[in-house]
C-alpha positions in Angstrom: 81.5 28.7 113.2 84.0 27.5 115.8 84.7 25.1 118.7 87.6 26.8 120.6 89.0 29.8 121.0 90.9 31.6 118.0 94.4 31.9 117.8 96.0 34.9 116.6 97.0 33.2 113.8 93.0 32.2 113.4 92.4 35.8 113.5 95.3 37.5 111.6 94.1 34.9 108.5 89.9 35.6 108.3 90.7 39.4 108.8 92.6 39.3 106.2 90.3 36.8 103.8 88.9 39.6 102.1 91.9 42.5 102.0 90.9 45.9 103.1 86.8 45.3 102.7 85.1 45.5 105.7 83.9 42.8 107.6 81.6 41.8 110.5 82.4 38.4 111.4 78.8 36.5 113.3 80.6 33.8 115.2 78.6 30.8 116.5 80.4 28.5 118.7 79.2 25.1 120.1 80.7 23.9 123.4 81.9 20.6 123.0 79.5 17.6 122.9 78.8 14.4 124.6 80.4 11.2 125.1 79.9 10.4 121.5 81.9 13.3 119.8 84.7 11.9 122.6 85.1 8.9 121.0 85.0 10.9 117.2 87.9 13.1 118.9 89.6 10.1 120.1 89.8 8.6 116.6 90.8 11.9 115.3 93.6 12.4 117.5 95.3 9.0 117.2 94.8 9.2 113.7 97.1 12.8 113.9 99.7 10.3 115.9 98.9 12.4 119.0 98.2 9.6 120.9 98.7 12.0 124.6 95.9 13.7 123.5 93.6 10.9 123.1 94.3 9.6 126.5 93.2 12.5 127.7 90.0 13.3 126.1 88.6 11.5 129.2 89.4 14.0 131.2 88.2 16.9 129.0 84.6 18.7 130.2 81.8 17.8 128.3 78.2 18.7 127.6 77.0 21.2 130.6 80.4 21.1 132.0 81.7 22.9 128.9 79.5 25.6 128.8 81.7 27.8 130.5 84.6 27.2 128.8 83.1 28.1 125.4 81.9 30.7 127.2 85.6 32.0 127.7 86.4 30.7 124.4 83.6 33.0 122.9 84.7 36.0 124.6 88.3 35.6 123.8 87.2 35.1 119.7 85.2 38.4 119.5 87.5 41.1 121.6 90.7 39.5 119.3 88.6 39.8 116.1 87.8 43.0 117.4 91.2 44.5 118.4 92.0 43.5 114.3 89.7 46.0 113.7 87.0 44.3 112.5 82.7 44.0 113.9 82.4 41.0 115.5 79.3 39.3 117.4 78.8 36.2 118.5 77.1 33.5 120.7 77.2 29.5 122.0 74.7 27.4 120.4 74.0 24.0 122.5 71.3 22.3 120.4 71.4 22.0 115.9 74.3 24.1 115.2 73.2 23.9 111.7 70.0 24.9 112.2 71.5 27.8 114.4 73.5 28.4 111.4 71.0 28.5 109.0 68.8 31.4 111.1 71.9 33.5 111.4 72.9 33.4 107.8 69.4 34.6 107.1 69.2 37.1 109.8 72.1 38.5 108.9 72.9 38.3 105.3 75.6 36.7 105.4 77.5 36.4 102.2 79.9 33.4 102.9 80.3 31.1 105.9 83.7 30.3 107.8 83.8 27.0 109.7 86.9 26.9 111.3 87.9 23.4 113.2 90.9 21.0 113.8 90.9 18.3 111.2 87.8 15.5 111.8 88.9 13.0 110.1 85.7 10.4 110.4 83.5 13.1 110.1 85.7 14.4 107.0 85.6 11.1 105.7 81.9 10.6 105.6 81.1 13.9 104.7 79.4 14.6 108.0 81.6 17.3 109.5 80.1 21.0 109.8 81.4 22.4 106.5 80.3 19.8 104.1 77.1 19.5 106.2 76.6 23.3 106.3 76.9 23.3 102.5 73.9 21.7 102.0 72.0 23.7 104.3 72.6 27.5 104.3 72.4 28.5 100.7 76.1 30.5 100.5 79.6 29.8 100.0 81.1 27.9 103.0 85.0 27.9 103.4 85.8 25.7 105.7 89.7 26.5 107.6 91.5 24.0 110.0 93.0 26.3 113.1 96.4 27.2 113.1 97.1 25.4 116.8 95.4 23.3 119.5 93.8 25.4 122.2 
């Protein structure tokens, strides 16, 4: 599970998780959310001292208008995971990324789940961010990974 594209530090670290196993990597990413998460964002980002960034999370698309940037973002995940020589599928999810979640781990099998983000701290701090959410939900292992740079 992601929210922006990977970096090829994102990728060069999961591929190489589990040393020369194979691995198909199922990647669900949700565009970024409403006026709500903004504010979350906002928080998070002056609490990182990067107060530029949290003057412009105004400007940042949101909701509908984000679609296609996840979109891109998706895209540029799977052919990067791909060109490190590992399967890799994936697709947006707009409404209960959890649930979404959930589904896929049971469609698929999944032995672990990676939830990669930039630090949240509120969310981190009440225990309300995807991982520690998703850990009480999907019934395996969840590793949850900051990325290696903003996007």
């Amino acid at each position: 599970m992601i929210e922006k594209a990977l970096t090829s530090a994102d990728v060069e670290f999961v591929t190489s998780l589990h040393g020369e196993e194979p691995v198909a990597f199922h990647v669900l990413l949700q565009p970024r959310g409403d006026q709500a998460d903004r504010l979350l964002r906002a928080i998070d980002d002056v609490a990182l001292g990067e107060l530029d960034e949290a003057a412009r999370e105004g400007s940042t698309p949101e909701g509908d208008d984000a679609k296609g940037f996840g979109e891109r973002a998706l895209d540029v995940s799977l052919v990067a995971l791909r060109s490190a020589g590992s399967e890799a599928a994936g697709r947006l999810i707009e409404d209960h990324p959890l649930d979404a979640l959930k589904s896929l781990v049971e469609e698929v099998r999944a032995d672990e789940v990676i939830v990669l983000t930039d630090p949240h701290y509120v969310e981190e701090f009440f225990h309300r961010d995807w991982a520690s959410r998703a850990r009480h939900k999907v019934g395996v292992p969840v590793l949850k990974l900051f990325s290696h740079s903003k996007a």
